[in-house]
C-alpha positions in Angstrom: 112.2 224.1 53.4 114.8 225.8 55.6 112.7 228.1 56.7 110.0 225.5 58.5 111.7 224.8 61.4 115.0 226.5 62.9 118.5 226.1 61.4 120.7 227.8 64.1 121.9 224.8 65.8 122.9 223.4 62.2 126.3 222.9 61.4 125.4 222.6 57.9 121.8 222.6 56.3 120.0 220.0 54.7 119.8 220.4 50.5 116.2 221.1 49.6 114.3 219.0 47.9 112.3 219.7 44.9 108.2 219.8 45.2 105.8 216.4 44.0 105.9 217.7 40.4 109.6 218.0 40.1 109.9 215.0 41.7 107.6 213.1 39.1 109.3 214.4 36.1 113.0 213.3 37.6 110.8 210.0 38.4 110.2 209.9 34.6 113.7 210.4 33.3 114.9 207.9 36.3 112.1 205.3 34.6 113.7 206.3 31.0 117.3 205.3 31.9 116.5 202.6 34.2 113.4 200.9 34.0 112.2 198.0 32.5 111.5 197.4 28.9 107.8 197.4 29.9 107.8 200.4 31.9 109.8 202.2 29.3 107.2 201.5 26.5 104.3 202.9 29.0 105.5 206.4 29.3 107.5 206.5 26.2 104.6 209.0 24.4 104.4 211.1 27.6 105.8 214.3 27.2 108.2 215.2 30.0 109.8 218.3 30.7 113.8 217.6 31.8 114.2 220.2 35.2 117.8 220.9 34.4 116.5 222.8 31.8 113.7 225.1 32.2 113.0 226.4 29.3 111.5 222.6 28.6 108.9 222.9 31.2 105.8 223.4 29.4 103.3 224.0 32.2 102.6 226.8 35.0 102.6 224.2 38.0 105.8 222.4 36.3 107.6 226.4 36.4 105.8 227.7 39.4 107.6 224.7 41.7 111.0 224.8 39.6 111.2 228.6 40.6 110.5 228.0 43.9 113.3 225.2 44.4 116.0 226.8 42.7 115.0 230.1 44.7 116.0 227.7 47.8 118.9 226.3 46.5 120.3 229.3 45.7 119.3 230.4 49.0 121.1 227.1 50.3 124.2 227.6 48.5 124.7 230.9 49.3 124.6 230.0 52.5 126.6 226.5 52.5 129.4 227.5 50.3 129.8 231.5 50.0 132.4 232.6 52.2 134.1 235.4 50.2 131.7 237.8 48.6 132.6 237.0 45.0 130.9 233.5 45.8 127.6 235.1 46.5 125.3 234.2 43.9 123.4 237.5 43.6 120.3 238.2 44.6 119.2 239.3 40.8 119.8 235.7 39.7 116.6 235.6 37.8 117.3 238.0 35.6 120.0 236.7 34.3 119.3 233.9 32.0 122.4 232.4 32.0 122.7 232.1 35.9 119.1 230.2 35.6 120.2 227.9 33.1 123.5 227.1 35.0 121.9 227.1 38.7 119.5 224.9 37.1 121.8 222.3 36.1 124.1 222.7 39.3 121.0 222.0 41.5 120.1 218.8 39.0 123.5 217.9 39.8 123.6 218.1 43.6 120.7 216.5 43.9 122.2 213.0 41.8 125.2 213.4 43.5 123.0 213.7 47.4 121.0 210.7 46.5 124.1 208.5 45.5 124.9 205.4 47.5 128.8 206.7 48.2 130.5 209.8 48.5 132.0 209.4 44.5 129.4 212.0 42.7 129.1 214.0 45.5 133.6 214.3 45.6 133.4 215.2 42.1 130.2 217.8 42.6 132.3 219.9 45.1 135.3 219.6 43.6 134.8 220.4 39.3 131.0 221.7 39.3 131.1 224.4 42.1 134.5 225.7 41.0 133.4 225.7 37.5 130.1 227.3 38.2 131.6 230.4 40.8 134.3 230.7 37.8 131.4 230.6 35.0 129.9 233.2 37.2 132.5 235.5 38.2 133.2 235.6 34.5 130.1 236.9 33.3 128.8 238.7 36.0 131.9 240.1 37.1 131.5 243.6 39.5 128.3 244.3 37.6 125.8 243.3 40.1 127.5 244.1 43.8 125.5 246.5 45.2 122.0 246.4 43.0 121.1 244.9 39.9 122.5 246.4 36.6 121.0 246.4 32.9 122.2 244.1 30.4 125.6 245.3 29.1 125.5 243.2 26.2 121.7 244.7 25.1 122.6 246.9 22.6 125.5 244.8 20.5 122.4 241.9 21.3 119.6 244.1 19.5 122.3 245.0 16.5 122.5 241.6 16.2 119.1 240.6 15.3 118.1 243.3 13.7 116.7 243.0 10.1 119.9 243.9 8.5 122.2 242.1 10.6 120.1 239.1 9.7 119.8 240.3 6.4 123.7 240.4 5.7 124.2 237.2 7.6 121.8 235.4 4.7 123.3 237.3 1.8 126.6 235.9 3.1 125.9 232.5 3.8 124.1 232.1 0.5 126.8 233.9 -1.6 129.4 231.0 0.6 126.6 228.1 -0.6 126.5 229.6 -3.9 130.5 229.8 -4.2 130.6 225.8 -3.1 127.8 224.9 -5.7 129.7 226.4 -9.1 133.2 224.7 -7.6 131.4 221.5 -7.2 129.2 221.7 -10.1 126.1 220.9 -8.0 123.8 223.9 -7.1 121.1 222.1 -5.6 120.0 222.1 -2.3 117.5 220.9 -0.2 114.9 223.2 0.8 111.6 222.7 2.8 108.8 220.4 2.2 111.0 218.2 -0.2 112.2 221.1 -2.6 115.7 221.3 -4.2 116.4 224.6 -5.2 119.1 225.6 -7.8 120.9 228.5 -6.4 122.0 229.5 -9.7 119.0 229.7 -12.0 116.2 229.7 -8.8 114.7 226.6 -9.8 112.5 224.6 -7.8 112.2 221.0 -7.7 110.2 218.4 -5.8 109.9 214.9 -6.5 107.2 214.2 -4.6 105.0 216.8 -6.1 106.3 215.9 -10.0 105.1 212.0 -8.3 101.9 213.4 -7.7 101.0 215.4 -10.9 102.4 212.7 -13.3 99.9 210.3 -11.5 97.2 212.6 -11.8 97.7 213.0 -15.4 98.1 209.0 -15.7 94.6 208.7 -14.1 92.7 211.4 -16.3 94.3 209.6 -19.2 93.3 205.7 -18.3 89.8 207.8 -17.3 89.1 209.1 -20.7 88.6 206.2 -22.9 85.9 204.8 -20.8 83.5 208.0 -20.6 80.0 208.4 -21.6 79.9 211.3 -24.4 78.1 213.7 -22.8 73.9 213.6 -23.6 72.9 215.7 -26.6 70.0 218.3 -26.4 67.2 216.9 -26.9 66.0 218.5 -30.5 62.6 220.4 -30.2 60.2 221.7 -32.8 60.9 225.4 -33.7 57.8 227.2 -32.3 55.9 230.0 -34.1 57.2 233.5 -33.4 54.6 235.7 -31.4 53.3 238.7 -33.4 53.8 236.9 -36.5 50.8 236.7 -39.4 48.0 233.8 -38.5 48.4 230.8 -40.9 44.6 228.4 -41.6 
């Protein structure tokens, strides 16, 4: 970390490197593209979260370390490569979900490219993915965030869209476009969960698997029934005399 020892006398600073956990999962997917068959097969049911993308990462320690090496790299790059003000990744990076997806992926990157055995990947990382990145940026951030962070502009339009009836309407249209494509094809089935095919037309549900099923149920009860005991009759009993009634000799 930068901040561990002092930095003045640097021409340029160090990239930072990512915490033990990070570093095992990039050891995974280095294992994954370039191991051995053997080692390939031994982690090949571990569940692995892929860095570059965050929203993957499925533990707190996995998240905890990831935000705190792209809070330095940002930190880094700001530093290494902002001159004019409209490089300046902003300070609010976090809360944009779009900058932590793209920082994401542009520290992934610099991290390949540092660790390469020539200059190649690292040519390429300064000169398309930092341009495309501050242009990705400028783009969507724009003047929004220069002096303190602003709400989401696009909150409301994003709300209207996943309301009820937006979704609502977006259904009704895409099944009144599947329904259009059924009658000019003459086939209105489609594939629905669990197996089903559903008519669009008429609403009728079919499933193989469960007509399977039944028809060998039915086969069963009827291979079954031949072979049963009848069932055991009552045993018959002599009628016994009625209480109350007149004393026989």
């Amino acid at each position: 970390m930068s901040d561990d020892y002092s930095t003045e006398a640097f021409l340029v600073l160090p990239f930072p490197e990512p915490g033990h956990v990070i570093r095992r999962l990039y050891r995974h997917w280095w294992t994954v593209e370039n191991g051995t068959e053997l080692e390939r097969d031994r982690i090949k049911d571990r569940p692995a979260g892929r860095p570059w993308d965050p929203a993957t990462l499925g533990t707190n320690g996995e998240r905890l370390e990831l935000w705190r090496w792209l809070e330095e790299v940002v930190r880094w790059f700001n530093h290494e490569y902002a001159w004019d003000t409209s490089q300046v990744i902003p300070d609010c990076w976090s809360e944009h979900p779009h900058l932590v997806h793209e920082i994401a992926v542009m520290a992934d990157t610099r991290r390949r490219a540092g660790s390469a055995p020539n200059s190649g990947a690292l040519e390429e990382w300064h000169r398309v993915c930092v341009p495309w990145f501050l242009g990705r940026m400028r783009d969507s951030i724009k003047a929004h965030c220069e002096e303190r962070h602003q709400a989401w502009p696009a909150r409301a339009r994003y709300a209207r869209h996943v309301s009820q009836d937006a979704v609502n309407l977006r259904n009704l249209r895409a099944m009144e476009d599947v329904q259009a494509v059924g009658f000019r094809s003459g086939d209105p089935w489609v594939d629905g969960h669990g197996g089903d095919r559903i008519n669009l037309i008429t609403g009728e549900v079919q499933n193989e698997a469960e007509k399977e099923a039944l028809e060998r149920e039915a086969e069963e009860r009827q291979q079954l029934a031949p072979g049963r005991d009848p069932l055991p009759l009552e045993p018959k009993t002599e009628a016994e005399p009625i209480s109350g009634g007149p004393a026989t000799d």
